[in-house]
C-alpha positions as CSV (number, residue, x, y, z in Angstrom):
1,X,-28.4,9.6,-31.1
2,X,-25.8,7.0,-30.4
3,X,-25.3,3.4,-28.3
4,X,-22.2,4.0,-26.2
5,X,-22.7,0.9,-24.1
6,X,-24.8,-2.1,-23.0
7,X,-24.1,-3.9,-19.9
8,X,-25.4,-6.1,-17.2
9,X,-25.4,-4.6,-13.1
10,X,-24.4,-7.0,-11.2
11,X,-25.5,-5.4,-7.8
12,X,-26.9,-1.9,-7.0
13,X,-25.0,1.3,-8.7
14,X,-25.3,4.5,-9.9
15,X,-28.7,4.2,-11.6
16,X,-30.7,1.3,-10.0
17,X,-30.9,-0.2,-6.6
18,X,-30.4,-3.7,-7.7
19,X,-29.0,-6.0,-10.4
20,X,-30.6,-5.7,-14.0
21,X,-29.3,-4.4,-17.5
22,X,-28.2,-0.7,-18.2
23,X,-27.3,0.9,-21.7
24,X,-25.8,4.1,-21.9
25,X,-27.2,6.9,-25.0
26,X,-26.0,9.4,-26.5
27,X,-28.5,11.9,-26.7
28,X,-28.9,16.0,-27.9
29,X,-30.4,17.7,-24.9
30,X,-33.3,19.1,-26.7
31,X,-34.2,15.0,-27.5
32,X,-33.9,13.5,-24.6
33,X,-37.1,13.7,-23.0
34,X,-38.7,12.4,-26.3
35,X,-35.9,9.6,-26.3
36,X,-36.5,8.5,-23.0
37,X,-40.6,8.6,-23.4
38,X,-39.9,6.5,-26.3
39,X,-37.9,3.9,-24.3
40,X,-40.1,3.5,-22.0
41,X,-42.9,2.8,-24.0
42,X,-40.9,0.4,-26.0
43,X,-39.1,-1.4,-23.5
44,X,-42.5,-1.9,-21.4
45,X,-43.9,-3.6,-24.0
46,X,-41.0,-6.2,-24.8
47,X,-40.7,-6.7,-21.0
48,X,-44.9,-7.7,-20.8
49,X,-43.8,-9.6,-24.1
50,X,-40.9,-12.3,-22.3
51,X,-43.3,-12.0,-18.9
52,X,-41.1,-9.4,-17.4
53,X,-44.2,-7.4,-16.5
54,X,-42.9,-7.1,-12.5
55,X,-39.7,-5.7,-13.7
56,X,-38.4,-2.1,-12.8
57,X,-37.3,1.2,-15.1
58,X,-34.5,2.9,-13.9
59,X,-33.1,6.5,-16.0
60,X,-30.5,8.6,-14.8
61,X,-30.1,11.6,-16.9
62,X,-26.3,12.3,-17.8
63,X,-24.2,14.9,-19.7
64,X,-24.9,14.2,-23.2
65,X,-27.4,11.7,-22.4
66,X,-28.8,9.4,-20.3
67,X,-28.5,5.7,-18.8
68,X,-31.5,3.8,-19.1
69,X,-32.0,0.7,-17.0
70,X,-34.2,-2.1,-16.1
71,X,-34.2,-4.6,-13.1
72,X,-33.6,-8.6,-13.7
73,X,-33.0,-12.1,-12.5
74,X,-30.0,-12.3,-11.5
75,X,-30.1,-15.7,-13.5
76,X,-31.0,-14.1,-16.4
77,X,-28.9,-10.5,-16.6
78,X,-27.6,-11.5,-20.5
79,X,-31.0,-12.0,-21.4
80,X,-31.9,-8.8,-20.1
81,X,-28.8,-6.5,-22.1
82,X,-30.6,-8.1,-25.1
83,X,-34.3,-6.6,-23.9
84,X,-32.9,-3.6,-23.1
85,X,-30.8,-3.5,-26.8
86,X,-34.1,-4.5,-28.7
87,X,-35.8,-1.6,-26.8
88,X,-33.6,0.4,-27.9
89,X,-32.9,-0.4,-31.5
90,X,-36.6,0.5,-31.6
91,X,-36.8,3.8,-30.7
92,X,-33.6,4.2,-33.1
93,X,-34.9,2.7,-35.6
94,X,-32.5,0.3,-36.4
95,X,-34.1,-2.6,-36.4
96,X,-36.8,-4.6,-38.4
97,X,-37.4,-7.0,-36.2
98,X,-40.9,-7.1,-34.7
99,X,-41.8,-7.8,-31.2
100,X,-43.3,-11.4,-32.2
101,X,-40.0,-12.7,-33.5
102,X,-38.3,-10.8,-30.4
103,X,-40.5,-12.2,-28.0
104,X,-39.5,-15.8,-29.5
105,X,-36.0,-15.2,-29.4
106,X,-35.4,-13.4,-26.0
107,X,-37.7,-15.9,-24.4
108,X,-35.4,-18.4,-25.7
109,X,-32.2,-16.7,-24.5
110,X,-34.1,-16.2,-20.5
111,X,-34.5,-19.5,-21.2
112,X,-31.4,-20.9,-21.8
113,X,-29.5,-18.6,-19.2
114,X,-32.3,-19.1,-16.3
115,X,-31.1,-21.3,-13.0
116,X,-34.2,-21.9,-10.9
117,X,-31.3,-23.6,-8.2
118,X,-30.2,-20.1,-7.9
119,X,-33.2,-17.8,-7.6
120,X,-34.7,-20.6,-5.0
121,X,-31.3,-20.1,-2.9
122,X,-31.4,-16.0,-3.4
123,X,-34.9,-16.2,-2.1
124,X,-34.1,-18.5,1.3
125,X,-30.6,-16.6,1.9
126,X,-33.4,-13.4,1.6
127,X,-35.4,-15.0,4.0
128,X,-32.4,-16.1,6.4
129,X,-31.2,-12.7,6.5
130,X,-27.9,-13.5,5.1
131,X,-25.8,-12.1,2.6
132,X,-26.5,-13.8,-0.9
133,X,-23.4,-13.4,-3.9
134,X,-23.4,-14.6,-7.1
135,X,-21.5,-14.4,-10.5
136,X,-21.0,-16.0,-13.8
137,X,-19.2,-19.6,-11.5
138,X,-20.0,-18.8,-8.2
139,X,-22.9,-18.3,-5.5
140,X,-22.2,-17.7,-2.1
141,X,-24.1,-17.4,1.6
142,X,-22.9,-15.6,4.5
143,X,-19.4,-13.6,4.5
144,X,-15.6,-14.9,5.2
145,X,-15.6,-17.8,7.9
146,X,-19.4,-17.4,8.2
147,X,-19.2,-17.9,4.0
148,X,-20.3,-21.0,2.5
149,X,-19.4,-21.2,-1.6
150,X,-20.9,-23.3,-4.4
151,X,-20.7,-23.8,-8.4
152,X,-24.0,-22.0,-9.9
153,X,-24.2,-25.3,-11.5
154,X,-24.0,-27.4,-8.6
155,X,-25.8,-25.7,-6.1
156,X,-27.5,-27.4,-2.6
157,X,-31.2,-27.2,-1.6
158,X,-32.0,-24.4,0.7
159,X,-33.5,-27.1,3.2
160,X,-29.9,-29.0,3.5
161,X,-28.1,-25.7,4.1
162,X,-26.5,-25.5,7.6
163,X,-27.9,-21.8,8.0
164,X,-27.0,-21.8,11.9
165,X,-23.3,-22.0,10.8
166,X,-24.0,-18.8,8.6
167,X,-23.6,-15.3,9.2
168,X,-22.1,-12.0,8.1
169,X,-18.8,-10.0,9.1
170,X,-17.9,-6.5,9.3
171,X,-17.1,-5.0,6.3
172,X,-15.6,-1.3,5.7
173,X,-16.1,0.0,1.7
174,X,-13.6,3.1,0.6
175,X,-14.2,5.0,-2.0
176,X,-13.6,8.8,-3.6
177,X,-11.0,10.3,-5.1
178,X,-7.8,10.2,-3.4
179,X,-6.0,8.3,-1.1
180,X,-8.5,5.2,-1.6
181,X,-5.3,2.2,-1.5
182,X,-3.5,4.1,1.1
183,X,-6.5,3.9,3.3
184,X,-7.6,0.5,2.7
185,X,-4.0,-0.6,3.8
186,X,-3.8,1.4,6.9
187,X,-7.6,0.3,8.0
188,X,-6.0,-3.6,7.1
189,X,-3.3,-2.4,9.3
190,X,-5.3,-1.4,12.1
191,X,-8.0,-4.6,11.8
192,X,-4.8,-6.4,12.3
193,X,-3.6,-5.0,15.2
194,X,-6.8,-5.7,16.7
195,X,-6.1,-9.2,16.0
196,X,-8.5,-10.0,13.7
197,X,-8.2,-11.9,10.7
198,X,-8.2,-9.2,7.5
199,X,-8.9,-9.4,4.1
200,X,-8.8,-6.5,2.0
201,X,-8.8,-6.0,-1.9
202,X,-7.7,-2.7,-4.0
203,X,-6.2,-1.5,-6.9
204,X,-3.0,-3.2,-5.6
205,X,-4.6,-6.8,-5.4
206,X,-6.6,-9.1,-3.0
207,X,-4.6,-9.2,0.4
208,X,-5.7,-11.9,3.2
209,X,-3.3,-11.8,6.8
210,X,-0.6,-9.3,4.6
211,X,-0.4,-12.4,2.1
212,X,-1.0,-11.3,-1.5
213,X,-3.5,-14.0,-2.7
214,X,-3.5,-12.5,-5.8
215,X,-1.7,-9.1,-7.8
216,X,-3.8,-6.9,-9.6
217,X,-7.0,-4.5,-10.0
218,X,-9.6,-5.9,-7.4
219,X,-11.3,-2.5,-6.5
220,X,-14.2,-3.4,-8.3
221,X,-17.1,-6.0,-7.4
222,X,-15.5,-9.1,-8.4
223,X,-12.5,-8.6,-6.1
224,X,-15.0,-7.9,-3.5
225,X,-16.5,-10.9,-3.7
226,X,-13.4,-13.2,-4.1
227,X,-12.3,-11.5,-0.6
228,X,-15.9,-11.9,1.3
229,X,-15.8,-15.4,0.6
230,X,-12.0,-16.2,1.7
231,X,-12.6,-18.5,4.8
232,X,-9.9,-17.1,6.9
233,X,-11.4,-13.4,6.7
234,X,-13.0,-12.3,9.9
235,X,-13.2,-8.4,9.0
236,X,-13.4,-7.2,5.3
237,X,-11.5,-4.2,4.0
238,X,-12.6,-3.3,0.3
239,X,-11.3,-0.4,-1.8
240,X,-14.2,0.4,-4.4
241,X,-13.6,2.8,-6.8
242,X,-15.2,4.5,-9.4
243,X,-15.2,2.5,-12.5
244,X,-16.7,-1.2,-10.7
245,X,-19.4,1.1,-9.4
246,X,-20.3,2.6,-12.8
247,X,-20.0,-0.8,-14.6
248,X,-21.0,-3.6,-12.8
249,X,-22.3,-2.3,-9.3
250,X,-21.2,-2.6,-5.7
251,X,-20.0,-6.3,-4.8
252,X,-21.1,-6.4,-1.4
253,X,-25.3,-5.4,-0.7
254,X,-24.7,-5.3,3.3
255,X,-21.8,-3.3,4.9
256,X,-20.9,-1.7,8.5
257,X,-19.5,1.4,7.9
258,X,-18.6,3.5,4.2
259,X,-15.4,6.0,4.3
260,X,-15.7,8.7,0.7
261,X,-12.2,10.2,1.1
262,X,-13.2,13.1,-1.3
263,X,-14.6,14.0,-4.3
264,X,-12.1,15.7,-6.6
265,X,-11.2,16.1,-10.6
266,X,-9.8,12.5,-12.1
267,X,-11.7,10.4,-14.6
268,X,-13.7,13.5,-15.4
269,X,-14.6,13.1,-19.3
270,X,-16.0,9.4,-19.0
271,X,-19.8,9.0,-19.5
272,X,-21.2,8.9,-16.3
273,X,-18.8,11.0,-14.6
274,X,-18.6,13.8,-16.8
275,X,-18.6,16.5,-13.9
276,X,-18.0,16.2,-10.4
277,X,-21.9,16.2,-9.6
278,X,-21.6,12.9,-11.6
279,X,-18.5,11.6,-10.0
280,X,-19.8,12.2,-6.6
281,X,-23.0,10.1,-7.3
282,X,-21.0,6.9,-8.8
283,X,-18.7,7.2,-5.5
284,X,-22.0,7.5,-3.2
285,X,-23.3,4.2,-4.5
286,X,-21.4,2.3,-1.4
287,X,-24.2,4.4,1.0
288,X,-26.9,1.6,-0.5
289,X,-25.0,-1.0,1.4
290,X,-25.4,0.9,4.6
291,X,-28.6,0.6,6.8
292,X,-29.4,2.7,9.6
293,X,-27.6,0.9,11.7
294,X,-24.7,1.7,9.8
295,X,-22.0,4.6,9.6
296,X,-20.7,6.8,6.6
297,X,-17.6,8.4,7.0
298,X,-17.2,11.8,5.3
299,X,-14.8,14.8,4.3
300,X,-16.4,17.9,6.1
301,X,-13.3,19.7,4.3
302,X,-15.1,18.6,0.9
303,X,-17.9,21.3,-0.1
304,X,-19.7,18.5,-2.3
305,X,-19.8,15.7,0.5
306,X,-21.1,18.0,3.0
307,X,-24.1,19.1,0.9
308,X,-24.8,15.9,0.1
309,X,-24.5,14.3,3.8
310,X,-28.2,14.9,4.3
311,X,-28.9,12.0,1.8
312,X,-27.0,9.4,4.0
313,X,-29.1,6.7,4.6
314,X,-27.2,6.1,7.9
315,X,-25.4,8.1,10.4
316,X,-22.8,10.4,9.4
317,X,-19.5,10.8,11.0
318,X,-17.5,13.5,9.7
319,X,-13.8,14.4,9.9
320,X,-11.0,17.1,9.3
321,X,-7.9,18.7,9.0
322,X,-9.3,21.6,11.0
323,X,-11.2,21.3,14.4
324,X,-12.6,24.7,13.8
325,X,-14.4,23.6,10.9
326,X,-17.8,24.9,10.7
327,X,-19.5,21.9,9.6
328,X,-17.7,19.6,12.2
329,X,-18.6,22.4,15.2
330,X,-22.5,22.3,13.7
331,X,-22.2,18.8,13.8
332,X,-20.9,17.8,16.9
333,X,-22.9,20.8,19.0
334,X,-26.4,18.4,17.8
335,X,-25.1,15.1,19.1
336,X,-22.4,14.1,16.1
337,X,-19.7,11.7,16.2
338,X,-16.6,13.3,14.4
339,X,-12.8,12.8,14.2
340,X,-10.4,16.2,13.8
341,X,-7.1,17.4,13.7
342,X,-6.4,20.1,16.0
343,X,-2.6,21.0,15.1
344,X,-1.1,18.5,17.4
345,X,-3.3,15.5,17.6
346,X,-5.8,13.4,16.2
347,X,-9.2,14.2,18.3
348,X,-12.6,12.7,18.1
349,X,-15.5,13.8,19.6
350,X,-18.8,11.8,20.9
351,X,-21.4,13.5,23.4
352,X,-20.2,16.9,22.5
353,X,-16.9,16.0,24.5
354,X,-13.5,16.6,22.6
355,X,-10.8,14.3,23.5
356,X,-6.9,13.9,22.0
357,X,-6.6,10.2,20.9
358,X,-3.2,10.3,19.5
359,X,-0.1,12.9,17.8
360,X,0.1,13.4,14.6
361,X,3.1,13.1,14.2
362,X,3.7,9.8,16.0
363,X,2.4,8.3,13.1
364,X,5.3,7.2,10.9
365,X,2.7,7.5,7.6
366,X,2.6,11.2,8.3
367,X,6.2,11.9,8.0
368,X,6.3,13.7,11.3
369,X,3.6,15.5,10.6
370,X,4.7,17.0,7.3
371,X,2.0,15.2,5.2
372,X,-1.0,16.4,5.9
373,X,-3.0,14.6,2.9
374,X,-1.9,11.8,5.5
375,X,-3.1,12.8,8.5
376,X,-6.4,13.4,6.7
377,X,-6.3,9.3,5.3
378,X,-5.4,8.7,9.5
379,X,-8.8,10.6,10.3
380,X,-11.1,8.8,8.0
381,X,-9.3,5.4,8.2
382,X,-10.2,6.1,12.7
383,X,-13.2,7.2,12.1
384,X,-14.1,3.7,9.8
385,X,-12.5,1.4,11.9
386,X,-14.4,2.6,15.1
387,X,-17.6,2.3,13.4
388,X,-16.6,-1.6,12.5
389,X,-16.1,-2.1,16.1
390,X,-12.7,-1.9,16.6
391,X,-11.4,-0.1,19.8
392,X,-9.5,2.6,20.2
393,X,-6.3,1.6,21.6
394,X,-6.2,-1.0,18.6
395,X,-6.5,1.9,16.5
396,X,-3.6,3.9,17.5
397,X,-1.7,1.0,17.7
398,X,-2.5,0.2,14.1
399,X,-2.0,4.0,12.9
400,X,1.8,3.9,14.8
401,X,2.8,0.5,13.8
402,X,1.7,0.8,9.8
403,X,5.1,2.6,8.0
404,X,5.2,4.2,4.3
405,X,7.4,1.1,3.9
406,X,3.8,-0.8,3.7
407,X,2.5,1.6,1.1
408,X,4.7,1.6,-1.7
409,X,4.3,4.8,-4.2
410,X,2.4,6.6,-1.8
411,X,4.3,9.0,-0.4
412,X,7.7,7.5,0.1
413,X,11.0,9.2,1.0
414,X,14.0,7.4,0.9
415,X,17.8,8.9,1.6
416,X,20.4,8.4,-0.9
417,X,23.8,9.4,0.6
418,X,21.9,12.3,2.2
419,X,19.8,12.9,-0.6
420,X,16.6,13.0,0.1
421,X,14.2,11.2,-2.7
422,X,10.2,11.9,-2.5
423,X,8.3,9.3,-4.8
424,X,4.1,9.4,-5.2
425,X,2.3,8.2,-7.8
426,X,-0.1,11.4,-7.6
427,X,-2.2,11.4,-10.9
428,X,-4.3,14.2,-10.3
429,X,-3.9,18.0,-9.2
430,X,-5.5,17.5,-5.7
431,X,-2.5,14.6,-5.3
432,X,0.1,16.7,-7.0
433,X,-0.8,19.3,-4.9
434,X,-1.0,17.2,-1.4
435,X,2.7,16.0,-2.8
436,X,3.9,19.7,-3.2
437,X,2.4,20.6,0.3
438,X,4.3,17.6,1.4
439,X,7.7,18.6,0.0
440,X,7.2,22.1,0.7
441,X,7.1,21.4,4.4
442,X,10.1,19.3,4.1
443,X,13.8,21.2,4.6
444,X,16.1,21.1,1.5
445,X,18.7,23.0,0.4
446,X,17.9,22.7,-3.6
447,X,14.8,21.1,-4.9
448,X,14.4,19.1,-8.0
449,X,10.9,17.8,-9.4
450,X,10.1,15.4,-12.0
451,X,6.5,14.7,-13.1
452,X,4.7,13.8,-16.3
453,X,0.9,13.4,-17.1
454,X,-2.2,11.3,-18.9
455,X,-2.1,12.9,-22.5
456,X,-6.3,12.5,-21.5
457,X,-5.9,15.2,-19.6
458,X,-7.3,18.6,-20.7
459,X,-4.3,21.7,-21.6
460,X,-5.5,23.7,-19.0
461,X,-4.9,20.7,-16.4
462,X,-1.9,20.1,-17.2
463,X,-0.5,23.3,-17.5
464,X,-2.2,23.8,-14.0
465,X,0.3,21.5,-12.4
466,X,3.2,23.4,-13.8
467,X,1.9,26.2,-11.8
468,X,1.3,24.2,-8.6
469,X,4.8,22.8,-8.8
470,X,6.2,26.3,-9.3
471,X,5.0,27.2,-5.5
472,X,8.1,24.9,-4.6
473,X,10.6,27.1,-6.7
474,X,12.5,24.3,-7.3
475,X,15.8,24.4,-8.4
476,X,15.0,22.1,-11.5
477,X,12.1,20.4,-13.4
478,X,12.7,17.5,-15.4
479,X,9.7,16.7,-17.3
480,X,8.7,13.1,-18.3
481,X,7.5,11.5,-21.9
482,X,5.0,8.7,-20.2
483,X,4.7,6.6,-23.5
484,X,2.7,4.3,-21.8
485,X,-0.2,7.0,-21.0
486,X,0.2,8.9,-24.0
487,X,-3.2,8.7,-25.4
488,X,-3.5,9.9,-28.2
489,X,-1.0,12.7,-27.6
490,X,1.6,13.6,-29.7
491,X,5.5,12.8,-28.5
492,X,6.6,15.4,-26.9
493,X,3.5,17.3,-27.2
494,X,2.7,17.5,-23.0
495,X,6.7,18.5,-22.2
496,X,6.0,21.6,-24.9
497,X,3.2,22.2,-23.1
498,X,4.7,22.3,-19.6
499,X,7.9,23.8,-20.8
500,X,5.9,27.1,-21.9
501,X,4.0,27.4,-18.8
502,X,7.5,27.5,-16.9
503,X,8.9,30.1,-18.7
504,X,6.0,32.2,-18.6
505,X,6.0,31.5,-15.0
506,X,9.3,33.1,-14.7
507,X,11.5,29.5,-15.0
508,X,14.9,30.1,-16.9
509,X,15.8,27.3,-20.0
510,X,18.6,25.9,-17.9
511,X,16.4,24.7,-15.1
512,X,13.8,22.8,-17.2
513,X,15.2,19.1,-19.1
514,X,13.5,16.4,-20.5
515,X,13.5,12.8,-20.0
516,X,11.9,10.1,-21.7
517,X,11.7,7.5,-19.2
518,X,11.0,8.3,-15.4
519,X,14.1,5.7,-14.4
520,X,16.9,7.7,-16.4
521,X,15.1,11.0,-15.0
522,X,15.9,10.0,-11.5
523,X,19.5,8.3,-12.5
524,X,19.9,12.2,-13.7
525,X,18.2,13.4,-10.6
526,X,20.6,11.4,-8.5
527,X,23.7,12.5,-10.4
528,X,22.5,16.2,-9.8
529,X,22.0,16.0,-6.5
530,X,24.1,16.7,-3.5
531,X,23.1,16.4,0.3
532,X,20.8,18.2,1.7
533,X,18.7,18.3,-1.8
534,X,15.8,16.7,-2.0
535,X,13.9,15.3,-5.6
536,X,10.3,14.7,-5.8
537,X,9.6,12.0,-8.3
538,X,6.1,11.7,-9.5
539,X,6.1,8.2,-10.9
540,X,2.9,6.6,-13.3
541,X,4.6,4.0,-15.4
542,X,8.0,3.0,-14.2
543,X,7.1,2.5,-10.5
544,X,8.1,-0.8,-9.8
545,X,11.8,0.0,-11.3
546,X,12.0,3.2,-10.0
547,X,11.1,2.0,-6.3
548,X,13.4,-1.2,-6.8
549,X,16.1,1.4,-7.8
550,X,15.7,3.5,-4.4
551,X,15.6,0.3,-2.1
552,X,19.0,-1.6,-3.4
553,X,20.4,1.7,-2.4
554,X,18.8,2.8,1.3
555,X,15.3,1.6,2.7
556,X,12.7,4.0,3.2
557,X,11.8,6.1,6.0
């Protein structure tokens, strides 16, 4: 029996509906029900003991244990990790503390953190019907130029509040697996060319009007809220992925429309998201910001999104890379919306009615229709951006105008004196194998890949993408020592690894090298090549050099 963690929730997540204090236990299966009868009795009676007695219990029962949760003030969410740790240390026994001198102290620490300011402006922004934010400097009202911002220190009186000058804007959230940055970019794209005002944030940074604002990871709750509360931002586009979710929450409580890209193996091994059952309920935490009124845009190619479609709190608008999916015929023949791919074109469907909206490969981000993980992102990227409002003709004009120039180490191919150079940043085998898709539909008279991988990855995963980038027969593999991502992997230990599975695969010694950086694999690559070739470079730690590298010498297709 073991604390792993103790946090506050800034906003609804995986285990509550609102903000509170979670801690995450390590538990034997055959305990846990005992544990968690335990926690609740102990944490009910050091929440009666601060006057918490209104406050909610929230458990979510995990692999190897379980997250157990209570609700809060938002003005007093420190306060509350500290309840929730005295509960705990109770039922562990490891503490001597009784609830009297707990009650003093915890009392004193609500105390100290509460802001009455803020709790009185939560409760009229409730009342107004408008979008209330807040954070450790910050509270905010309404969203982008309806957005009004304050110091939580220096906050106004609801009554001197110009609430008619408030309101809300769309806002798309994208989550799941894959293709999560490329899709937030090419919805930005689209908003754009619907002339509209865009802010979006991602793993990439916060992005207002294709002006970087500010580099870095801002897929999680606080780059949401930095973006909703830029005054220039008309329509929101926010990347949300996985690990903000689990943490802190979603940043946003209201949105228009949700897109889950897919629900596939990465991050599997964390608490929380130990298996994809797990994953898939951290990345269905952006369908609490959606109301009936609402849309949630799903994979109907994904087995695990369909079955849980049911559970959408709003409409659900599917899509594919096949119009003869079953579950896309099933759900436009009862009155679905749904967007498809039919081997030529993008279609969606309303009414029952099919109708071509635009060719697939007319889109530049598709390749010509070679990348098919693409046209997929093109489908759910439509199918989000319709239900923010934005018309169709805006939407194919966004989808042909946005270029793979725009979204860099995602699927770019350059040409170096007729060599043809593939670079991804593909981190998982559902990537690697969209990538290998992708340059086996793409001519080439020899073919040279060069990949690495997370030493957090499992043996059998990795030697799994040996075999997936044997269905290219290339010519040559050149594997990659990623220093950077070694953890806790010996040197040389994943190349061994990969090296065996390609002889036993058939590969002769010749063909397979070793590099240790991924910028003097593809100088070697380059040196190899001849026109006509064409190298696939999976990139994770060098990108920025290796992409700089590629564009002195040709720009990208």
């Amino acid at each position: 029996m073991e604390l792993l963690d103790s946090r506050r929730l800034t906003g609804a997540n995986a285990v509550s509906d609102c903000a509170g204090a979670v801690i995450d236990v390590a538990v034997d299966e055959s305990q846990l029900d005992t544990v968690i009868s335990k926690w609740r009795t102990e944490i009910r009676r050091v929440l009666d003991a601060v006057g918490w007695q209104d406050q909610r219990l929230f458990i979510r029962r995990c692999e190897g244990g379980a997250s157990l949760a209570i609700s809060a003030p938002i003005d007093a969410l420190y306060a509350a990790t500290e309840v929730n740790e005295w509960a705990w240390a109770t039922v562990a026994g490891q503490t001597d503390e009784e609830l009297d001198a707990a009650e003093n102290r915890l009392r004193d620490a609500i105390k100290e953190e509460s802001n009455p300011a803020l709790l009185e402006l939560e409760a009229a922004a409730r009342q107004h019907r408008q979008v209330f934010l807040s954070d450790d400097d910050e509270a905010s009202i309404g969203l982008g130029t309806g957005s009004e911002t304050w110091s939580v220190r220096e906050l106004p009186a609801p009554d001197t509040v110009d609430w008619q000058r408030l309101h809300d804007i769309p806002v798309g959230l994208i989550t799941g697996t894959n293709g999560k940055t490329t899709s937030a970019r090419l919805a930005s794209a689209v908003a754009r060319a619907a002339g509209l005002h865009v802010g979006f944030s991602s793993t990439d940074g916060l992005v207002v009007d294709e002006q970087l604002i500010e580099p870095g990871d801002f897929a999680g709750p606080g780059g949401a809220r930095t973006t909703l509360r830029h005054k220039q931002v008309e329509i929101a586009i926010l990347e949300t992925a996985r690990g903000g979710l689990l943490r802190r929450g979603i940043g946003v409580p209201r949105a228009q429309a949700a897109l889950i890209t897919r629900i596939a193996r990465d991050h599997i091994g964390d608490f929380g998201s130990r298996n994809l059952d797990e994953l898939l309920d951290a990345k269905w935490v952006v369908t609490r910001a959606l109301g009936a009124d609402g849309r949630l845009v799903l994979n109907a190619d994904d087995r695990l999104l369909v079955a849980r479609a049911e559970q959408s709190p709003a409409p659900v608008v599917f899509f594919s890379l096949d119009t003869n999916n079953p579950v896309i015929h099933r759900h436009v023949d009862t009155g679905g919306e749904a967007w498809a791919y039919d081997g030529e074109s993008l279609s969606v469907a309303r009414d029952g009615q099919w109708r071509q909206v635009v060719r697939a490969d007319e889109l530049p981000l598709t390749l010509g229709g070679a990348a098919r993980h693409n046209i997929g992102n093109a489908l759910g990227v439509a199918a989000l951006c319709e239900a923010l409002g934005i018309d169709r003709d805006a939407i194919v004009r966004g989808l042909k105008a946005f270029s793979p120039a725009e979204n860099p180490g995602r699927g770019n191919l350059y040409d170096v004196g007729g060599v043809k150079v593939l670079v991804d940043f593909a981190h998982n085998p559902d990537a690697f194998r969209a990538i290998v898709e992708l340059a086996s539909n793409l001519s080439a008279k020899r073919r040279l890949i060069a990949f690495g991988e997370a030493g957090d990855r499992t043996d059998e995963l990795i030697c799994d993408l040996a075999t997936t980038a044997w269905q290219l027969k290339p010519d040559r593999v050149i594997t990659l020592e990623i220093e950077k991502y070694a953890r806790g992997r010996e040197r040389g230990e994943i190349a061994k690894l990969l090296h065996e599975r390609f002889l036993a695969l058939g590969a002769g010694k010749t063909q397979l090298q070793h590099h240790e950086t991924e910028i003097g694999a593809l100088k070697d690559a380059l040196n190899w090549a001849e026109p006509g070739d064409l190298v696939i470079m999976l990139s994770l730690a060098e990108q920025e050099a290796v992409l700089a590298h590629l564009q002195n010498q040709t720009p990208p297709h």
